[in-house]
Each structure stands twice: as structure tokens, then as C-alpha cells.
C-alpha positions as CSV (number, residue, x, y, z in Angstrom):
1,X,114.5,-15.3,81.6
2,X,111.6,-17.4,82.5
3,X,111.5,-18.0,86.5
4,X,110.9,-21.4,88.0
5,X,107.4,-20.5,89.7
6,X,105.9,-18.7,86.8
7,X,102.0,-19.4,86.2
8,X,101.5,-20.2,89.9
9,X,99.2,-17.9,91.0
10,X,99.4,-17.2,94.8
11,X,96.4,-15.3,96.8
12,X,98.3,-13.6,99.4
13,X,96.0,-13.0,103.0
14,X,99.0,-12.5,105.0
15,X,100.2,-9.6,107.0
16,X,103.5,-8.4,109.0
17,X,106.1,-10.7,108.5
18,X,106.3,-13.8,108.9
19,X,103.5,-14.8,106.0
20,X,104.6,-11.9,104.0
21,X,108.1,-13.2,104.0
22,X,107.1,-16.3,102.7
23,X,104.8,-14.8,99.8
24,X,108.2,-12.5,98.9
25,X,110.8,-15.4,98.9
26,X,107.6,-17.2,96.1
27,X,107.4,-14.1,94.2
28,X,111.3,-13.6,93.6
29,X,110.9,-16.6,92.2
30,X,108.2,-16.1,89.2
31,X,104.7,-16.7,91.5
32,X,102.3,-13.8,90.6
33,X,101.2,-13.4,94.1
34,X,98.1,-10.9,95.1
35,X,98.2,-9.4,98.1
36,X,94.3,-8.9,99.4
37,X,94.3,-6.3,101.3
38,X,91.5,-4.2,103.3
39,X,90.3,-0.8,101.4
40,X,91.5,2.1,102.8
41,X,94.0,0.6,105.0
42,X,95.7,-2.5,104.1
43,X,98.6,-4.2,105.9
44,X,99.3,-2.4,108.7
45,X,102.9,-2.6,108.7
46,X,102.2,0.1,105.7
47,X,102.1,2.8,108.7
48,X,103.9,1.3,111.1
49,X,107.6,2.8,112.0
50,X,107.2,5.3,109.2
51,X,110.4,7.5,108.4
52,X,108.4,9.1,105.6
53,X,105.1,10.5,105.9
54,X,102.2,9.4,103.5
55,X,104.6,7.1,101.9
56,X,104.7,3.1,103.0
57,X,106.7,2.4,105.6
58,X,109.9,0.3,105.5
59,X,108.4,-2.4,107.4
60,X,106.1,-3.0,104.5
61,X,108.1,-2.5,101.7
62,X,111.1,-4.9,102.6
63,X,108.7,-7.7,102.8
64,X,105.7,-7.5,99.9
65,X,108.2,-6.9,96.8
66,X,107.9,-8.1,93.5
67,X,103.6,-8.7,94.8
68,X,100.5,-7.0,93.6
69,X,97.7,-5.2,95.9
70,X,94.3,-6.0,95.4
71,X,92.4,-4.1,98.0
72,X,88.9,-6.3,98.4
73,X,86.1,-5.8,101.4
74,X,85.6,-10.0,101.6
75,X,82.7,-9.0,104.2
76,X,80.5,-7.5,101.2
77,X,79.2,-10.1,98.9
78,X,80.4,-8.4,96.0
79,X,83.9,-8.7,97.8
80,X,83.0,-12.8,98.4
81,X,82.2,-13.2,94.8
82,X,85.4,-11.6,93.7
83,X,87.6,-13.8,96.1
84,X,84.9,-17.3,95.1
85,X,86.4,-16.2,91.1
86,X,90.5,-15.8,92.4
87,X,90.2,-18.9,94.5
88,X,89.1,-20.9,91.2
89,X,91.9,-19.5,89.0
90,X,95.0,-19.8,91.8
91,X,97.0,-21.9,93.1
92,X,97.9,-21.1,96.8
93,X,96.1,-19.2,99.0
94,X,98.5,-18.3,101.8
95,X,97.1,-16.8,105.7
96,X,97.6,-15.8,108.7
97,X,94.5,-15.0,110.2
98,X,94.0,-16.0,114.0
99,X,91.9,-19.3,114.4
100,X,88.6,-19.4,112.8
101,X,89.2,-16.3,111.1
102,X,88.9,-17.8,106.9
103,X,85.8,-19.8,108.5
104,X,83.6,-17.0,109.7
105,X,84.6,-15.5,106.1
106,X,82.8,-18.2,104.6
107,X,85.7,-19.8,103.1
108,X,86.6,-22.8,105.0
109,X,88.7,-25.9,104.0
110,X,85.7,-28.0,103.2
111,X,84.2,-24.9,100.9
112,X,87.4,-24.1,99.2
113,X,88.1,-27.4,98.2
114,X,85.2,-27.5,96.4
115,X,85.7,-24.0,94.6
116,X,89.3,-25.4,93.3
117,X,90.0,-29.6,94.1
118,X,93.5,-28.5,93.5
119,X,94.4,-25.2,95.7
120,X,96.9,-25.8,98.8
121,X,96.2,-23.7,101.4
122,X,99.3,-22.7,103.5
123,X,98.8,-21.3,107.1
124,X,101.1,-19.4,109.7
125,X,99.5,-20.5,113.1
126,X,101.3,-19.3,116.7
127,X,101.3,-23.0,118.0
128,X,100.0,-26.0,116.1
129,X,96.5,-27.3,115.9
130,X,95.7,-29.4,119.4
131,X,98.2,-27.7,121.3
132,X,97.3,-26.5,124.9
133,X,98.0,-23.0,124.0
134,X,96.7,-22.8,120.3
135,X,94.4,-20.1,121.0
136,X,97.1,-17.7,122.2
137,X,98.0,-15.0,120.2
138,X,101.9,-15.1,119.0
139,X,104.4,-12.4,117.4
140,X,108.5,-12.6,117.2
141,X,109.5,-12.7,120.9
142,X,106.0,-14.6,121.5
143,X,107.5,-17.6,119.7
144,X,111.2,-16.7,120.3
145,X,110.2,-17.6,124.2
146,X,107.9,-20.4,123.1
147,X,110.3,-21.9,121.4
148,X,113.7,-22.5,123.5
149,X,115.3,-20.0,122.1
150,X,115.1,-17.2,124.5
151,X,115.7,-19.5,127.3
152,X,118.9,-20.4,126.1
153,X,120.1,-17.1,124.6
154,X,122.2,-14.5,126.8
155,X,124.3,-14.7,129.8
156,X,124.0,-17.8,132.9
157,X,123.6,-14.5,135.5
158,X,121.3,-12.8,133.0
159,X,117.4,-13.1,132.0
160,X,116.3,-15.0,129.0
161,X,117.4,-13.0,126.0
162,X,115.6,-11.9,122.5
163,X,117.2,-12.2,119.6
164,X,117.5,-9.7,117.3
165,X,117.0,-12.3,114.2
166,X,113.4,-13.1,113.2
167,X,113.4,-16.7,114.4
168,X,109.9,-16.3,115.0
169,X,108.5,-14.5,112.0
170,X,110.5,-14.6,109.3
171,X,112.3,-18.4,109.8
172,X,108.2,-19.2,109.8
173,X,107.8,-17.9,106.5
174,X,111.0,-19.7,105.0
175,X,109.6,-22.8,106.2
176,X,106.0,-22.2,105.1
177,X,107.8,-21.3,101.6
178,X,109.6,-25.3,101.6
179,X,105.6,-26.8,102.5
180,X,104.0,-24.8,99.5
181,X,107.2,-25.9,97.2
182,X,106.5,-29.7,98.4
183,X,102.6,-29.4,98.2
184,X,102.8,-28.5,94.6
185,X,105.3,-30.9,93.9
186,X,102.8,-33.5,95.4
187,X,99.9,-31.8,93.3
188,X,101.8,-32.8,90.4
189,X,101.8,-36.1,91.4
190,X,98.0,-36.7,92.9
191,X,96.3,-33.7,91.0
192,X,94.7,-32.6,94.7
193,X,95.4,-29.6,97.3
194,X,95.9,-29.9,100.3
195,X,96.4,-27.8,103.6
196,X,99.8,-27.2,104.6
197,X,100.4,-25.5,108.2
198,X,103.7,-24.2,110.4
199,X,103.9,-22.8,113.4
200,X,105.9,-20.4,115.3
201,X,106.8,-22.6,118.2
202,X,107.9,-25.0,116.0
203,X,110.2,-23.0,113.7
204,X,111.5,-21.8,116.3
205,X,112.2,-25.2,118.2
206,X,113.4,-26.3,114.8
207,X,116.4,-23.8,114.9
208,X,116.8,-25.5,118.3
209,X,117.7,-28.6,117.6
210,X,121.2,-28.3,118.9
211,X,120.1,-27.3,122.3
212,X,117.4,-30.2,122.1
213,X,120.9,-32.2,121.6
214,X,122.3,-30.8,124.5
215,X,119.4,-31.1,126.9
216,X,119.5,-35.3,126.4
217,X,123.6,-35.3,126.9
218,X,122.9,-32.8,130.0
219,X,120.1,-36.0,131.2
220,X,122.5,-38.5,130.4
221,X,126.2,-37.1,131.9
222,X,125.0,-34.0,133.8
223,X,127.3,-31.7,132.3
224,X,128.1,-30.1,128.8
225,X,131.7,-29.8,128.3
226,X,132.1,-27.1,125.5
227,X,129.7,-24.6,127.6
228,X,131.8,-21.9,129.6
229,X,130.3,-23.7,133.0
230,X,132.6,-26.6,132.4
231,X,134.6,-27.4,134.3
232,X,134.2,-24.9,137.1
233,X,131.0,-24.1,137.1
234,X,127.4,-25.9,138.2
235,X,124.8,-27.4,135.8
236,X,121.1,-27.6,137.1
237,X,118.7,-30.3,134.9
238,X,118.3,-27.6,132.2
239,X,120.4,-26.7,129.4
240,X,121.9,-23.0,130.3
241,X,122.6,-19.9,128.7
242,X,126.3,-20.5,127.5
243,X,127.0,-16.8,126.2
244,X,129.0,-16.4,122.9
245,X,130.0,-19.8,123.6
246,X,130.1,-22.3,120.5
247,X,127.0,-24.4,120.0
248,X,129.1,-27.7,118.0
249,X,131.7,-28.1,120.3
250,X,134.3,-25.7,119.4
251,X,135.0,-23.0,121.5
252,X,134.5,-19.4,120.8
253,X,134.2,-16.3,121.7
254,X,133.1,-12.3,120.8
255,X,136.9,-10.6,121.9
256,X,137.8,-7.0,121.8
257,X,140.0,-5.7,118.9
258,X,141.4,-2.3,118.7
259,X,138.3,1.0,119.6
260,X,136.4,-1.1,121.6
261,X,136.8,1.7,124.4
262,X,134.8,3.9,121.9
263,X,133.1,1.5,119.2
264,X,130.6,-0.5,120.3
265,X,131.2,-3.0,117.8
266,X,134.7,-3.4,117.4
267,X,134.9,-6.6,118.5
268,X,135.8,-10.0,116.0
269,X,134.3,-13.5,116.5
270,X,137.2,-16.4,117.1
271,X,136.4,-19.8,117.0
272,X,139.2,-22.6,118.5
273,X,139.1,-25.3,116.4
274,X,141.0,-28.8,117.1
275,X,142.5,-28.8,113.5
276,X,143.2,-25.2,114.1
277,X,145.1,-25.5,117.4
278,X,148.4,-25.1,115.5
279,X,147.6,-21.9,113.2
280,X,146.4,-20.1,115.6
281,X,149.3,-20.8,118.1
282,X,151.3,-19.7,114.9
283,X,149.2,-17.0,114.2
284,X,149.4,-15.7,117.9
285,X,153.2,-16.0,117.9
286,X,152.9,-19.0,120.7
287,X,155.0,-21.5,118.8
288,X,155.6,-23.3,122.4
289,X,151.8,-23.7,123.3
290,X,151.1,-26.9,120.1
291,X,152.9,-29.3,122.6
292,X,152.9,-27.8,125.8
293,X,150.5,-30.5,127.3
294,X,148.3,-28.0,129.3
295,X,147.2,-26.6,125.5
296,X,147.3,-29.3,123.0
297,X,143.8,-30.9,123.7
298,X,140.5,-29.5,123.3
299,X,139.7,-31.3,126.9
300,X,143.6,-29.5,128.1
301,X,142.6,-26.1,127.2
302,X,138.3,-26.0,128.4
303,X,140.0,-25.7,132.3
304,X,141.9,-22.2,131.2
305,X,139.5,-21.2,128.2
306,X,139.1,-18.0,129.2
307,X,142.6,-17.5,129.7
308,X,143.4,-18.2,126.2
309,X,140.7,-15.9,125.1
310,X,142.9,-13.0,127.4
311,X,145.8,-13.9,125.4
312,X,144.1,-13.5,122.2
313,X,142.7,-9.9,122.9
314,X,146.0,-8.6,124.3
315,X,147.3,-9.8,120.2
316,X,144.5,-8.0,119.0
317,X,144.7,-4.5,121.3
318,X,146.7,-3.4,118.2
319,X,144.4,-4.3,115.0
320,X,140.9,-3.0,114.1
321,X,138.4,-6.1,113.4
322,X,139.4,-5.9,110.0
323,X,142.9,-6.2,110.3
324,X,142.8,-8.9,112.6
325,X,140.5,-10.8,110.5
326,X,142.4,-10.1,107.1
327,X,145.6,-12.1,108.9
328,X,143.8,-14.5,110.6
329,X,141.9,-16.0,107.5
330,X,145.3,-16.2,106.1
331,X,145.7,-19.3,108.6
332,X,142.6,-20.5,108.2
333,X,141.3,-19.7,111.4
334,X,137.5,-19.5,111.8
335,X,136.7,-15.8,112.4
336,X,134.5,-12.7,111.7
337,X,134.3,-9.1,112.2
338,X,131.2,-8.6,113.8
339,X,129.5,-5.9,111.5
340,X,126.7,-3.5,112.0
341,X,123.6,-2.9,109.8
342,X,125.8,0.3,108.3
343,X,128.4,-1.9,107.4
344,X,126.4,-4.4,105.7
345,X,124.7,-1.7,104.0
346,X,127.3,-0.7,102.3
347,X,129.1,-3.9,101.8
348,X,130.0,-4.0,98.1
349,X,130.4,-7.9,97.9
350,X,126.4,-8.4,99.2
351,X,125.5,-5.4,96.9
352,X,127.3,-7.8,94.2
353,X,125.8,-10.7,94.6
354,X,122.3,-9.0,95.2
355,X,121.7,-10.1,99.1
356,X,121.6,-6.5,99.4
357,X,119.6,-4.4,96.7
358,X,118.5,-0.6,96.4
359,X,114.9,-1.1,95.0
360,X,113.9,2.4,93.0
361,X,109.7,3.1,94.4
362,X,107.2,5.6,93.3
363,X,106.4,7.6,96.9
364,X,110.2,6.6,98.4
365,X,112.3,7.4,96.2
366,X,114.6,4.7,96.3
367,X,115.4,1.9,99.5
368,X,117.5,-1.0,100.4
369,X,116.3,-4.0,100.9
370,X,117.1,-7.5,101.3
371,X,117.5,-9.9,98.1
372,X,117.5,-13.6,97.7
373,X,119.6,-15.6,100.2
374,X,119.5,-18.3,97.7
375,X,121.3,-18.1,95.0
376,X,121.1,-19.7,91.3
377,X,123.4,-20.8,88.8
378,X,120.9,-20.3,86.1
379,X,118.7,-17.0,87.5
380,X,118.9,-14.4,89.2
381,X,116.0,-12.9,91.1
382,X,114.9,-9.6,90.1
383,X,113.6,-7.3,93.1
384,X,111.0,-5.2,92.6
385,X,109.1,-2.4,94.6
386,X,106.6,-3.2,96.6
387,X,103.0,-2.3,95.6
388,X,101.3,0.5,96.4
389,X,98.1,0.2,98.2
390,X,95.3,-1.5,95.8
391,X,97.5,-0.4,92.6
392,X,96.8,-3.6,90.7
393,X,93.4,-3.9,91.9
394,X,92.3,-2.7,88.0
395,X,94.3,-5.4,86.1
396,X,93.5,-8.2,89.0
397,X,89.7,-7.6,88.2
398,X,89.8,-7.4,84.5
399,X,92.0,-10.6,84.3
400,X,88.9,-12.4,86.0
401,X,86.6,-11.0,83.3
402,X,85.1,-7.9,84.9
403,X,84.4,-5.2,82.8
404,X,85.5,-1.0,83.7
405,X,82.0,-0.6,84.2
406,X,81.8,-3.7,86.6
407,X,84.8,-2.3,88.2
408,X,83.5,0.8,88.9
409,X,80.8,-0.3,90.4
410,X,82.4,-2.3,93.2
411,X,84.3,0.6,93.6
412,X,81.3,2.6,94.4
413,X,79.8,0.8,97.0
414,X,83.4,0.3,97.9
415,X,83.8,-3.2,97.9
416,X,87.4,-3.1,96.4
């Protein structure tokens, strides 16, 4: 099956995750992407949190599928002339190199728009270009803080919480993934590169933009009537941490279901909808709370939220998540189980539809990983095992015209 992004040629100079991710989600999709990578070490997510020893760690695998590796020493000249003879045959060249770095390298903007008029060149950056702190150094909880998020995650008599989703890194890399998509869509159109930049801060701030909502209707009323505060509680000038709260107005909750004394997760998510009130009082076997007047409005219930929320645990002391969630969906009542890592795992619908694949590799054995998100009427992504360390180096060099002689040569003074 021919893949939408096949004959784009992507260098790859990222590392960790959030680059990395963005190079993966290309290459599912057809890009041949070359991961440059530093002789004798590479990416260093290769060694970090390793579970096997000598073998690539999990934290690099899960992120650099269906990639090559082309280990390449871009401080030797032989190393620069290598990367002068990529840059002229691709079509992205994707970083995230800390300010400065690709200029001291002797690559900048102005000189690799004139190796290739037509490569984008797509950059991870901590905060953007001109802001007050865009020489500080950023990773996940770096950016999760930077960016709102943190400040509004958790508990109102807790700290500023992390979250355990990669808001900062990998939510980058998606975006990055959308500018490189839209900068060759405009290449098509104008025949010219062009830079394309995100940052942390503002992927994360982007995910945000509900609580940037709230903040304004906090200025203008000085309250927030779907947060747990309201209508006991105290609002300062800031948007708070609202718990499990809903963030679109409807009230929810995380609520205990049967083994929470012993399982840590045995708890389901419920969401009170408005055109739900009646199911769920249905559902709950309160017939007499759809007209009791101190129930049948959302603005009726907010004062004794919690109290419903009571109610709704003491009907679930009886059912596992499962259970509860199997008969609640039956009344179309907006719910979850709130599943672990094992559970997902091993869940055979996201094995099915390939959001979960086990990826066969030649020093792991195989390992799950992550598939597409996105899904396609007409493809389906293939996931592959990540590369090992310089193991395309060979075909990368004699696809640019270098000989086995040549080859071996920069291999001697070890400039790939």
C-alpha cells in the first residue's frame, strides 16, 4: 500500500521525546526519516531506564520506530560533508538542539537555504523566539509549569500538580508534526522552505485554552460556577485547581466502586450531564429526584453536588468499575472505568485497532508499543522496530553515492 508521505525524506536531529515523537507519527506515515545520531552513543534515551542490559531501552524504542540510524560525527569535516549531501536530497530537517546549537555546527538558516531553496526546517524550542526566558532550558514538567497546566491541576489545598500525560513533550511533537504537514503543503504551492518552530510553553498553553476561558469569566463575574468552590467556597483573581471536576460545565467526578479499600484503581469516572439528569436518576433507582425542584437544574443540584456524588458511590459499593460502567452506558450516561497501564495493555479492542501494537526487535525480543492515534479509512500504519544504533548508516551513505571503500574510510577515522 503506498503511504501518504512516501518520498519525503526527513533528517531527523532530535532526541528524547518530544521531537522524536514527531519524526515517529511522520514515519508511520511513509516519510523515510534518518535519525543522525552521535557514534558510539546516540540518543541518550537508548540507556536511559533500561530493563534489559546492552539492549535499547524502552524509552527509545517506543519513540524512533519505523526510522533509520545514521550515526555521523557532524564536528569532523568529513561528517559536515556527509550532512551538506543529506541536506540537498531531503526534505525536512527536524531539531531540537538548545539555541544556537545548528549555527555553531555551521549549518544555519541562511546556509541551509542555500544547500536546498526548498527544505523546511522544523524546530522544538522550550519557549519561543523573543521570550524573556528563551534561553532556559525546558523538559516535560519544565513546560507542564510553564504552561498553566500544573497550576491548575490537583487539589485547591494541594500544590500545583504534574501530569502524568506528556503535555509538554510529546503534545509538542504532535503539533510540530501539523507545521511540517502545512509547510509542505505550502512548498507545493510557492516551491520554497521555510522554518517552522513550536514551543513547549505554548503546546502546553494550547491544551489550556479552557482554563484561559475560565480565567476572563473569573475577571468578569468573580466566580466559576461548575468548579467544586461554587457555591460555598472562595475564589481569589486566579483560576483554581478544581480537582476531578469537569472542565465544560458538566459536573463530574472520580467515585469509588466496589475494592477501592484494596485496589487503588477501582474507581469509575461519572459525568452529570443536563440531558442526562433523567437516566441517571433512572439508572440510580431515584425516580422522585427528575422533578423534585432541589435536583432538576444544573444551577439546583451545584449547592449539594457532592451529596449526589455520595449517593452515587453508595449504588456503586456493590459493582466492580466494570459492572457499573457496562449498566450505566446502557443509559447513556457519560462514564469510564478508570484503567491502569496493565489494563490497557492487554485491552483486546486497542490491540485490534492497532493503538496498542507488540513490535518483534532484534536485541528485545519483542515490546509493546504505542500505534497510530489516527486512524484511516484507506491505511493502516505499519509499526516497525526501532533502529538499532547506526544500523542503516551503510545503505544511508551508499544512497548518496559513496562507495564501500569511501565508507570505510569515514569509518576509520570514525566520522560515522
Amino acid at each position: 500500500m503506498t503511504k501518504p508521505l512516501e518520498g519525503i525524506k526527513i533528517i531527523d536531529f532530535t532526541h528524547v521525546q518530544a521531537g522524536p515523537a514527531c519524526t515517529q507519527l511522520l514515519a508511520w506515515f511513509g516519510a523515510d526519516v534518518i535519525k543522525v545520531e552521535r557514534p558510539g552513543s546516540g540518543d541518550v534515551t537508548r540507556n536511559q531506564l533500561r530493563d534489559i542490559p546492552d539492549a535499547d531501552a524502552l524509552y527509545f524504542t517506543m519513540l524512533n520506530s519505523n526510522k533509520k540510524s545514521l550515526t555521523l560525527d557532524t564536528k569532523k569535516p568529513e561528517g559536515k560533508e556527509v550532512l551538506e549531501k543529506l541536506i540537498r536530497e531531503s526534505d525536512v530537517l527536524v531539531e531540537n538542539f538548545g539555541p544556537g546549537a545548528l549555527d555553531r555546527m555551521g549549518f544555519s538558516w541562511e546556509r541551509l537555504n542555500e544547500l536546498n531553496p526548498k527544505m523546511i526546517v522544523a524546530s522544538v524550542k522550550g519557549f519561543s523566539d523573543g521570550h524573556h526566558y528563551d534561553d532556559l532550558k525546558v523538559y516535560e514538567n519544565v513546560a507542564q509549569c510553564a504552561g498553566g497546566a500544573a497550576s491548575t491541576t490537583g487539589f485547591w489545598d494541594g500544590p500545583p500538580t504534574i501530569s502524568a500525560a506528556a503535555l509538554g513533550d510529546s503534545n509538542t511533537g504532535m503539533h510540530l508534526a501539523i507545521g511540517i504537514l502545512t509547510a509542505l503543503l505550502g512548498r507545493d504551492k510557492t516551491g520554497k522552505g521555510q522554518k517552522v518552530a513550536v514551543s513547549m510553553q505554548d503546546s502546553v498553553l494550547n491544551l489550556c485554552r479552557v482554563k484561559l476561558r475560565d480565567q476572563q469569566r473569573l475577571e468578569r463575574v468573580g466566580y466559576l460556577e461548575e468548579y467544586p468552590q461554587y457555591p460555598h467556597g472562595e475564589f481569589s483573581d486566579v483560576v483554581p485547581r478544581g480537582g476531578n471536576a469537569g472542565g465544560g460545565g458538566q459536573p463530574g467526578w472520580v467515585l469509588k466502586c466496589k475494592g477501592w479499600e484494596t485496589d487503588p484503581n477501582a474507581y469509575i469516572y461519572f459525568t452529570i450531564q443536563g440531558h442526562a439528569w433523567e437516566p441517571i436518576c433512572k439508572a440510580l433507582g431515584k425516580p422522585e429526584w427528575i422533578d423534585d425542584p432541589s435536583y432538576k437544574t444544573a444551577e439546583a443540584r451545584q449547592p449539594h453536588i457532592f451529596d449526589i456524588f455520595k449517593t452515587i458511590e453508595a449504588w456503586l459499593a456493590d459493582k466492580t468499575k466494570f459492572e457499573a460502567v457496562d449498566i450505566l452506558r446502557k443509559f447513556d450516561i457519560p462514564c469510564a472505568p478508570v484503567l491502569t497501564m496493565k489494563e490497557l495493555a492487554n485491552d483486546p479492542s486497542l490491540r485490534a485497532s492497532g493503538t496498542i501494537v507488540e513490535v518483534p526487535h532484534k536485541k528485545r525480543g519483542s515490546y509493546l508499543t504505542v500505534g497510530s492515534p489516527i486512524k484511516f479509512s484507506d491505511m493502516k500504519p505499519e509499526v516497525t522496530a526501532s533502529p538499532l544504533l547506526g544500523e542503516h548508516t551503510d545503505e544511508v551513505l551508499l544512497g548518496l553515492g559513496y562507495s564501500r571503500q569511501d565508507i570505510f574510510n569515514l569509518r576509520e577515522i570514525k566520522a560515522v
